[in-house]
N, C-alpha and C positions, 0 to 999 in steps of 0.2 A: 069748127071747134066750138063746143059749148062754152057758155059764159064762166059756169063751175070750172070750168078744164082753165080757162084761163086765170083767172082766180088762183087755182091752185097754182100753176104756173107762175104768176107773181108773188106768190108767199113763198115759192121756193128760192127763187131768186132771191127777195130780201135776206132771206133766209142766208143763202150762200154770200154774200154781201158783208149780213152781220157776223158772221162765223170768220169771214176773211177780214175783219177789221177793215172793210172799205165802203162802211156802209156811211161815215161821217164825211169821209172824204167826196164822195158822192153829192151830198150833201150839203157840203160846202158851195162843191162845184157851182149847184144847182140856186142856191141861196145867190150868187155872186151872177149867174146869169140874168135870176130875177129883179136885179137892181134898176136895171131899164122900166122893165115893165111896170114895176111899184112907184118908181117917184116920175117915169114921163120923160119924155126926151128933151124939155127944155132941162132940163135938174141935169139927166144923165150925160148933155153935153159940155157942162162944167166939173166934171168927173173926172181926173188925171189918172189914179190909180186904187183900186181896191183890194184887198186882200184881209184873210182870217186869220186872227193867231188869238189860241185859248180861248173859244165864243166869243172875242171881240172881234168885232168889223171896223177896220181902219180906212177912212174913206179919204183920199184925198181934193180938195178941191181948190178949184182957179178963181172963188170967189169969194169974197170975206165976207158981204152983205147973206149971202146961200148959205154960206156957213152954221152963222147967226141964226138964222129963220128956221135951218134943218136942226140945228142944236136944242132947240124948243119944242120941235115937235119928234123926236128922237126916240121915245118908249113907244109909240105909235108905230113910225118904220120897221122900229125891231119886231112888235108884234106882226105888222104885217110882211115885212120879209117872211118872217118862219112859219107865217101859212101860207105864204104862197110855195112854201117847199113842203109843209106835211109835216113840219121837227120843229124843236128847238136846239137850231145853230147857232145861233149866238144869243147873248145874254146883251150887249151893251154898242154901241157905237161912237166912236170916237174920230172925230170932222181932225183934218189937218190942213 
């Protein structure tokens, strides 16, 4: 398979993706995987529960002092959550 061949092949899929309204969802998905990877495994072991509703990332967490210190640096994470998915999935993050 050439590279173009592939290429094409991935714009069709997003393609099919955006047309089926499951390109966000997707997306989410992806966003919510990359949370390890973005803040590190000591952060993402104080992590109870995550989930998206309306672009915001509801994070919960087992620490008050992480809380604190992730709530400071917060437009940072958002930016880099949503490049390491390729979108903007969410707009804002909110520590519980």
């Amino acid at each position: 398979m050439k590279r173009n061949d592939a290429e094409q092949i991935g714009d069709m899929i997003r393609k099919f993706f955006r047309q089926n309204a499951l390109e966000a969802p997707l997306n989410e998905y992806r966003l919510l995987q990359a949370w390890k990877d973005v803040v590190g495994p000591a952060i993402n072991k104080y992590t109870t529960n995550l989930y998206i509703k309306n672009q915001i990332l509801y994070v919960h967490l087992a620490s008050s002092v992480l809380r604190q210190e992730l709530m400071m640096g917060r437009e940072l994470l958002v930016k880099n959550l949503n490049k390491q998915v390729g979108a903007q999935v969410i707009v804002n993050i909110i520590f519980r």
